[in-house]
Kinemage of the C-alpha trace (Angstrom):
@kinemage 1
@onewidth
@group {chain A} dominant
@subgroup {mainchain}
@vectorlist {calphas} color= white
{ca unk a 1} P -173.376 145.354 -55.297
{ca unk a 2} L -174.334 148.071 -52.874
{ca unk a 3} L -173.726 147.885 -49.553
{ca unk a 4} L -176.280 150.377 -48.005
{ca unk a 5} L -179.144 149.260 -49.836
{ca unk a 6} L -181.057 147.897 -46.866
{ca unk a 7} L -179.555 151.125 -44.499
{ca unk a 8} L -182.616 152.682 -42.713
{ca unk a 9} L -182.433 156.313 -42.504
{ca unk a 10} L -182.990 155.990 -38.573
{ca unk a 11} L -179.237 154.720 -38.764
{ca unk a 12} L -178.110 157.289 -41.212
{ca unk a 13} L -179.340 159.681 -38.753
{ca unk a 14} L -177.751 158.351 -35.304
{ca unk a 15} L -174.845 158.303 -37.504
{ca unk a 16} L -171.619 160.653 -35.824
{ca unk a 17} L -170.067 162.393 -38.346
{ca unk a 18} L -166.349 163.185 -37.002
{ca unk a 19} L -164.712 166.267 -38.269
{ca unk a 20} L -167.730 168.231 -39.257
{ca unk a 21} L -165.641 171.605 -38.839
{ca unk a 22} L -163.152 170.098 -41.267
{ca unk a 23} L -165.417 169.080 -43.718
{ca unk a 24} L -167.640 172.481 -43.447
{ca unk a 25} L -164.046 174.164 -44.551
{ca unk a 26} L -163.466 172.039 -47.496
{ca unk a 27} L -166.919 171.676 -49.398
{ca unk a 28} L -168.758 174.933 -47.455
{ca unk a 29} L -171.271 172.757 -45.695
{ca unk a 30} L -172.036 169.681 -43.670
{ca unk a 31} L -171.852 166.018 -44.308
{ca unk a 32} L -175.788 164.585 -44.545
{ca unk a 33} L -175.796 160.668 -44.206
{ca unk a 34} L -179.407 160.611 -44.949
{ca unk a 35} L -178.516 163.114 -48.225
{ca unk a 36} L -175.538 160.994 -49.288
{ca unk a 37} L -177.444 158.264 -49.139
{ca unk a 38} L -180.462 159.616 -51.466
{ca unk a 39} L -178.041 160.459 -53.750
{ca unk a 40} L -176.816 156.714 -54.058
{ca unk a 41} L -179.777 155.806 -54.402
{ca unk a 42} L -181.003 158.155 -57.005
{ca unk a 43} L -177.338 158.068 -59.248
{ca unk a 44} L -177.910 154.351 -59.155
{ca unk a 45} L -181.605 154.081 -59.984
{ca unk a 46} L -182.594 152.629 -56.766
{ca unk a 47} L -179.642 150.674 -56.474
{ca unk a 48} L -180.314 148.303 -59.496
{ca unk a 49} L -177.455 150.519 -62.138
{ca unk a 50} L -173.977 149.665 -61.777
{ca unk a 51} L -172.436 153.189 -61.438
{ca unk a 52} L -168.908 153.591 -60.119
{ca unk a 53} L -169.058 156.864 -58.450
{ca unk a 54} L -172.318 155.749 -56.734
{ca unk a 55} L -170.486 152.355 -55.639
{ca unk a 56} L -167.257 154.522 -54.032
{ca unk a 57} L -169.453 156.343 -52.306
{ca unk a 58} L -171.669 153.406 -50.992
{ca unk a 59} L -168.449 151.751 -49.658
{ca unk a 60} L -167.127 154.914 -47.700
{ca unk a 61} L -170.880 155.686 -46.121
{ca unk a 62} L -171.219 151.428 -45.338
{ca unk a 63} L -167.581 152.205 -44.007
{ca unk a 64} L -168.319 155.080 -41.719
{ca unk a 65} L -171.726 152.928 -40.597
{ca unk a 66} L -169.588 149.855 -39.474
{ca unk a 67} L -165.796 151.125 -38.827
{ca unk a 68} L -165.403 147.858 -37.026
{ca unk a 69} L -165.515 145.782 -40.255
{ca unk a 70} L -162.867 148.288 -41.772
{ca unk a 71} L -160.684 147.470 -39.168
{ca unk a 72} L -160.976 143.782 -39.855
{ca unk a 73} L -159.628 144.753 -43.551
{ca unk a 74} L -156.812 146.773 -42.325
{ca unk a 75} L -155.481 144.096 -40.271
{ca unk a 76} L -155.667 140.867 -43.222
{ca unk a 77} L -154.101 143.982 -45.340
{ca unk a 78} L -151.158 144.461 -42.941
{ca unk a 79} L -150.795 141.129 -43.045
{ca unk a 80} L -150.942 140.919 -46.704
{ca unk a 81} L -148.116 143.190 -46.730
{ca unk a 82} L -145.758 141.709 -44.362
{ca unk a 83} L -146.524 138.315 -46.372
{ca unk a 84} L -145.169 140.073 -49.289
{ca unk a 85} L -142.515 141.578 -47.875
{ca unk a 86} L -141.425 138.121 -46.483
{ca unk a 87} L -141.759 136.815 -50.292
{ca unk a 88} L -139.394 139.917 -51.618
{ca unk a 89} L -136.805 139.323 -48.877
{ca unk a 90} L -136.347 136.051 -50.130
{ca unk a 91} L -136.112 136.261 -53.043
{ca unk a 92} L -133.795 138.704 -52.947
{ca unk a 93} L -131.632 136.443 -50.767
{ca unk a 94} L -131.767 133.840 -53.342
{ca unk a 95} L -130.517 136.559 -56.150
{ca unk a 96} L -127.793 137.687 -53.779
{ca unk a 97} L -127.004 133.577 -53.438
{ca unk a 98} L -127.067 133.111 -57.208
{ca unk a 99} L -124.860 136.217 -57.217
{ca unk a 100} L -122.591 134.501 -55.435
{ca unk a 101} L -122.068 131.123 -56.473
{ca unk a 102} L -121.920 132.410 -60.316
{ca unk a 103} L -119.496 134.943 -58.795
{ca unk a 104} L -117.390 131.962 -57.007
């Protein structure tokens, strides 16, 4: 159900947070992994409540802790898409078809 559950905070810490400036505009201070982390933790009762704030924010911190898995997903997702896409073409090739041999 959670995905950071078994984080240590030794790899929240060695964790590189990427646009700190950015993110120290928007919300007026820094992005803690450790913090984020406690407060999953604490919103979900030690990880044994089903909350679904709590679970977003697991995913993106278990996201930013392994981008390589995300990067898996984005690929069988762009793949997903172009199978779909492939699906809508022909269909609407065999509408246009119909189209014309009702038309004929």
């Amino acid at each position: 159900m959670y995905k950071t559950k078994n984080i240590t905070k030794d790899a929240l810490k060695a964790l590189k947070i990427k646009n700190q400036d950015e993110i120290v505009d928007l919300t007026g201070s820094k992005l803690d992994p450790v913090k984020a982390w406690e407060v999953i933790k604490s919103t979900s009762e030690d990880f044994s409540k089903s909350d679904v704030k709590a679970q977003e924010a697991d995913a993106l911190l278990y996201e930013m802790l392994h981008p390589k898995m995300q990067q898996k997903d984005k690929r069988s997702d762009a793949k997903e898409i172009i199978r779909l896409q492939e699906k809508e073409r022909a269909r609407a090739l065999d509408l246009l078809e119909l189209e014309l041999l009702i038309a004929a």
